[in-house]
C-alpha positions, 0 to 999 in steps of 0.5 A: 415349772422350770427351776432355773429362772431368777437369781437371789437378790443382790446382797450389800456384804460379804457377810450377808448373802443368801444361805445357800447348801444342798438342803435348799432348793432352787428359787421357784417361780414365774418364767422371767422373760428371755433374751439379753437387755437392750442397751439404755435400759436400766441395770434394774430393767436388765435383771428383771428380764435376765433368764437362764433361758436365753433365746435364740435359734436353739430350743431349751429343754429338760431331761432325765439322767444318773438320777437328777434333772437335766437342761440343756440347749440344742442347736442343729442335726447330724452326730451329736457334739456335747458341750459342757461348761466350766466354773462360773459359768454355764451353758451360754458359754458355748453361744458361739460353737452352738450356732456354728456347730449346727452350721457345719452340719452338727447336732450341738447341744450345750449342757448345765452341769448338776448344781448350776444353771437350769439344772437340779441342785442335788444334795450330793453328787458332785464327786468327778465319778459321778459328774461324768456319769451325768454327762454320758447319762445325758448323751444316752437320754439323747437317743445317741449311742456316741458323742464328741465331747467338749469340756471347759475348765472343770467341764473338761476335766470330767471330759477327761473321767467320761473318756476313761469311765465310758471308753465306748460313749466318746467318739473324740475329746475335746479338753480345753483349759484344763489338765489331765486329773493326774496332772492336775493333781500332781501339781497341787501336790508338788507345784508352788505356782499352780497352788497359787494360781488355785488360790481361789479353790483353796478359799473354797474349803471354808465353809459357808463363807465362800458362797456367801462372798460369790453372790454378795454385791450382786456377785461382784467376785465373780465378774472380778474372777471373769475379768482377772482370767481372760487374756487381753480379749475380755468377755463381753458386758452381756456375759459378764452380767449373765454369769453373775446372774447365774450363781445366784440362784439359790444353792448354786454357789454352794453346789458349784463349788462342791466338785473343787471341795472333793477335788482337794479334800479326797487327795489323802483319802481312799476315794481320791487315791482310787480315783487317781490310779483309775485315772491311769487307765489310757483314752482311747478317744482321740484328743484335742487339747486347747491351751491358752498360754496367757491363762492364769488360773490353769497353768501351760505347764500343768496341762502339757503333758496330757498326751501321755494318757491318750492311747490314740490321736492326740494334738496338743493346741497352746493358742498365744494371748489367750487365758482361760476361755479361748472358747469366749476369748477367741471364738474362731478360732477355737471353734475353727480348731474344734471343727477340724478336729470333729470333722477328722473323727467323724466315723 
C-alpha cells in the first residue's frame, strides 16, 4: 500500500508538532482520494481529499533503485527527460514541463527525492553522493541508457554531482536556481550576503526543533518560505496548499532537510572536503543554466560562474523579475528555454 498519502495533523505551536526522524516511518493508510479541491469547498474538505497522487494525464507509479523505493510521474514517450524538484517542494512542481514535455515528443517523468513525497523516508542516505546515486539508479530502473536531467534548487544541485558521478548517464543538464556545489560552497564560505540568504539552512542545524516549526500550524513556515522566495508572480493557492501538505507527512521534514545539515556540517570534515575537489572534475554534459535574478535565497552572483566547470556547451540564462522557481513562476518561459535546450542535444 503506498506510503505517501496523508499529512500529519496541523499542529497549534512551534513546540508541538509531530516527532519526526529517521526512525519513523511514513503515515500508512487508506489511499486519500485524488486531485485538487474544488473551490467553495471547506479548508477541512480540501485536506481530506488532498493526495500526493495527484491526477491528471500522467500515470504514478513506484520503482526500485540504490536501495529504497522510488515514486514517480511519468507523462509521454520518446528520450527520457527526468525532473527532480527542490525544497520544499515535490513532484508536482514539474506540472507544467510535464505535459508540455510529452507534448513535444518527450518521455517526462518528475521524481520524488528520497525522504519526500511518495518516496521511502531512509534512515540515511541524504548525503549529495548518494542522492545523486538515486536519481541515476531511477533512470537505469527506467529501462533508459541516458536522460536529460533537470534539477531545481537542491534538485539541481545533485543534477550537478549525477553529471560529475555519471558522465555517460546525462545526455544534457539542466540547473536551475542553483549553483554549481564549488561555488555554493565557496560562498558560504566567504560571502556575507549568501550566508544571510541561507539563514534558513543555518535554523536547520539545530536539532528537532526545525521540523517541528516546518509542520506546525499546518505548516505555516513553509507557505511564508513559498511566498517570501518567488518574485512578483506567486505560486498559485493550489500549490501553496499542496506543499504544505506534503512536509507533513510523517518524517518528511526531518528527512528534507537532512541533505542541508551534510551540506554545512561536512564543510570542515574529510567527507565534505573529498567531495569538493571531486566536484572539480569537469561535466561533460552540455549545460543549461536558468537564474532568476529576483531570487533571494540563491543569490545571481552565487551561480554565475558554473561554466567554468563544464567541459562542453554551455548557456548561461538569468530571466528578470523572477526568484527562485522560474519553473512555477514563468512557466513558458521556462519550459520554452528548456525544450530548446533538450531538442538541440537530442543525439
Amino acid at each position: 500500500m503506498p506510503l505517501d498519502q496523508k499529512p500529519a495533523p496541523a499542529q497549534p505551536s512551534a513546540v508541538s508538532g509531530p516527532a519526526s526522524g529517521p526512525e519513523g516511518g511514513p503515515e500508512t493508510g487508506p489511499e486519500a482520494a485524488e486531485g485538487a479541491a474544488a473551490p467553495g469547498r471547506s479548508e477541512d474538505a480540501a485536506a481530506e481529499a488532498w493526495s500526493i497522487r495527484q491526477s491528471g494525464p500522467w500515470k504514478h507509479r513506484d520503482l526500485a533503485a540504490n536501495g529504497a523505493r522510488f515514486h514517480i510521474t511519468e507523462l509521454g514517450s520518446g528520450p527520457l527527460v527526468l525532473l527532480v524538484h527542490g525544497w520544499p517542494e515535490y513532484w508536482w512542481a514539474w506540472r507544467h514541463q510535464l505535459t508540455a514535455l510529452a507534448e513535444a515528443g518527450y518521455r517526462a517523468v518528475a521524481l520524488d527525492l528520497r525522504g519526500i513525497g511518495g518516496s521511502d523516508r531512509t534512515p540515511r542516505g541524504y548525503d549529495p553522493g548518494n542522492l545523486a546515486l538515486d536519481i541515476t539508479g531511477v533512470i537505469r530502473s527506467l529501462g533508459e541508457r541516458r536522460a536529460h536531467l533537470v534539477g531545481h534548487a537542491s534538485g539541481g544541485t545533485l543534477a550537478w554531482v549525477a553529471a560529475v558521478m555519471r558522465p555517460s548517464v546525462i545526455q544534457s543538464l539542466t540547473a536551475v536556481s542553483a549553483a554549481h556545489p564549488r561555488d555554493l560552497r565557496r560562498a558560504l564560505l566567504t560571502d556575507r550576503k549568501q550566508i544571510a540568504a541561507f539563514d534558513h539552512v543555518l535554523g536547520f542545524q539545530r536539532p528537532w526543533i526545525p521540523e517541528r516549526r516546518l509542520v506546525a500550524d499546518d505548516a505555516a513556515l513553509v507557505g511564508r518560505y513559498l511566498d517570501e522566495w518567488a518574485g512578483p508572480n506567486k505560486l498559485d493557492g493550489a500549490a501553496v496548499h499542496a506543499y504544505r501538505q506534503a512536509i507533513q507527512i510523517p518524517s518528511t521534514a526531518h528527512c528534507s532537510i537532512e541533505p542541508y545539515r551534510w551540506l554545512l556540517r561536512s564543510m570542515a570534515r574529510p567527507d565534505g572536503i573529498q567531495f569538493a575537489r571531486r566536484m572539480k572534475k569537469p561535466i561533460t554534459a552540455p549545460t543549461l543554466h536558468v537564474q532568476g535574478a529576483a531570487d533571494p535565497v540563491l543569490l545571481s552572483h552565487t551561480a554565475l560562474g558554473g561554466g567554468e566547470y563544464v567541459a562542453a556547451p554551455y548557456r548561461w540564462r538569468l530571466l528578470p523579475g523572477v526568484g527562485h522557481f522560474p519553473h512555477e513562476e514563468a512557466p513558458e518561459e521556462f519550459t520554452a528555454e528548456l525544450l530548446d535546450w533538450v531538442g538541440r542535444h537530442k543525439e
